[in-house]
C-alpha positions as a Markdown table, in Angstrom:
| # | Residue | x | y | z |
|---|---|---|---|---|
| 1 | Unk | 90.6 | 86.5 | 83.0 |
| 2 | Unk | 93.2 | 88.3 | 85.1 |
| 3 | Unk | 93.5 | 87.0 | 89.0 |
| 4 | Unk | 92.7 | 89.8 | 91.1 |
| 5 | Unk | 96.8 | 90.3 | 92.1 |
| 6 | Unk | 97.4 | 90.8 | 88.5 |
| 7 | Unk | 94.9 | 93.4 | 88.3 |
| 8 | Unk | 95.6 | 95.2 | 91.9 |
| 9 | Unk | 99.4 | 95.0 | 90.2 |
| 10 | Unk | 97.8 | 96.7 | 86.7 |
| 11 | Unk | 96.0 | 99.2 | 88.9 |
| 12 | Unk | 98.8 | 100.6 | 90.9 |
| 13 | Unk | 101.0 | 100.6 | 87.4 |
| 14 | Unk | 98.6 | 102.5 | 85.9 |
| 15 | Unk | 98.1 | 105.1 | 89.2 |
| 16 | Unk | 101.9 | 105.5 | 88.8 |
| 17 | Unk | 102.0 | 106.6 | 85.1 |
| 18 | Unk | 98.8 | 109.5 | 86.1 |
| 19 | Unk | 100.9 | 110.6 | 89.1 |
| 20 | Unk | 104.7 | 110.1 | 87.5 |
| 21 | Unk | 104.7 | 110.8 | 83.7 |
| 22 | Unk | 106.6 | 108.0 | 83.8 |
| 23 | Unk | 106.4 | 103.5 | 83.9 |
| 24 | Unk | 107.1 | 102.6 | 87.6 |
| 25 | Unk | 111.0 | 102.1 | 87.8 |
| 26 | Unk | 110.5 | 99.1 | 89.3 |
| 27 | Unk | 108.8 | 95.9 | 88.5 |
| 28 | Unk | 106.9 | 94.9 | 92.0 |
| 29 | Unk | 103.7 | 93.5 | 93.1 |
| 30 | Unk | 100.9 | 95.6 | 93.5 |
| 31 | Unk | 100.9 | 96.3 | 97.1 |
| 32 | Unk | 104.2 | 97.3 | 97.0 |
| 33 | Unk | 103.9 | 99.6 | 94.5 |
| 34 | Unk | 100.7 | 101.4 | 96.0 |
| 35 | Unk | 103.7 | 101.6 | 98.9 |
| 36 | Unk | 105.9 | 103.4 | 97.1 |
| 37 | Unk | 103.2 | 105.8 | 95.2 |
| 38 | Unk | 101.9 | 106.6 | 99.2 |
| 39 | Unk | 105.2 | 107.2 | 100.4 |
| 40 | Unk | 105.9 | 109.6 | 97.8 |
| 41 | Unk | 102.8 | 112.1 | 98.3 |
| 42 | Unk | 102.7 | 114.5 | 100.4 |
| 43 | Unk | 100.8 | 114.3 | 103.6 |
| 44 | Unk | 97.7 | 115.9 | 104.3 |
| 45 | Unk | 96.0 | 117.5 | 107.2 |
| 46 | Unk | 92.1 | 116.5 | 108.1 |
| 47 | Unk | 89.6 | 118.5 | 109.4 |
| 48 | Unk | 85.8 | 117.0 | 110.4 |
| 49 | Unk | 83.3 | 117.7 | 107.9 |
| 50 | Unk | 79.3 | 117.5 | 109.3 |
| 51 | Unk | 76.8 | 115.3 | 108.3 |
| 52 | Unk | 72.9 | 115.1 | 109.6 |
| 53 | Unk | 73.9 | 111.3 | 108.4 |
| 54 | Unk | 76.7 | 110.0 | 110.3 |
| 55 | Unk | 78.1 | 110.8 | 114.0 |
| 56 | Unk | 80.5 | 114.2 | 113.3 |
| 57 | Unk | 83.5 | 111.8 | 114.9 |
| 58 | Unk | 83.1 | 109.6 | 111.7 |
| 59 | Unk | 84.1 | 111.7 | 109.0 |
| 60 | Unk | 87.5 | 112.8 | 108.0 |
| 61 | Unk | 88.0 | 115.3 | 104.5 |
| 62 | Unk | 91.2 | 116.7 | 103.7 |
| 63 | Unk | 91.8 | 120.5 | 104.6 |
| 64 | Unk | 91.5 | 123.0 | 102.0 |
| 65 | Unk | 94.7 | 124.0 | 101.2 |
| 66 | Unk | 95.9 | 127.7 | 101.4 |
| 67 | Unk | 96.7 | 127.5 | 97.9 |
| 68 | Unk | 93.0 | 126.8 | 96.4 |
């Protein structure tokens, strides 16, 4: 069975080739990968979503974009 590093490290790999196309370009660990794959996305406004379940201050959703 894998240690949990390995599969964190298998994990982000495999996230790269979804987002990418492509095998990561470099050969890292996987918390430095997920790094690199969070650096490279865009960033993202919130807005507050409500909930009759949890205080309105607890949740954060992404904004629709103007594009959808």
């Amino acid at each position: 069975m894998k240690n949990r590093d390995q599969r964190i490290q298998d994990e982000a790999a495999a996230l790269w080739r979804e987002l990418f196309g492509e095998p990561p370009p470099i050969r890292a660990d996987g918390p430095t990968m997920l790094d690199a794959i969070t650096r490279s996305l865009p960033q993202r406004d919130y807005d507050r979503l409500a909930s009759p379940h949890l205080r309105p201050a607890q949740i954060d959703r992404p904004r629709a974009s103007a594009n959808s």
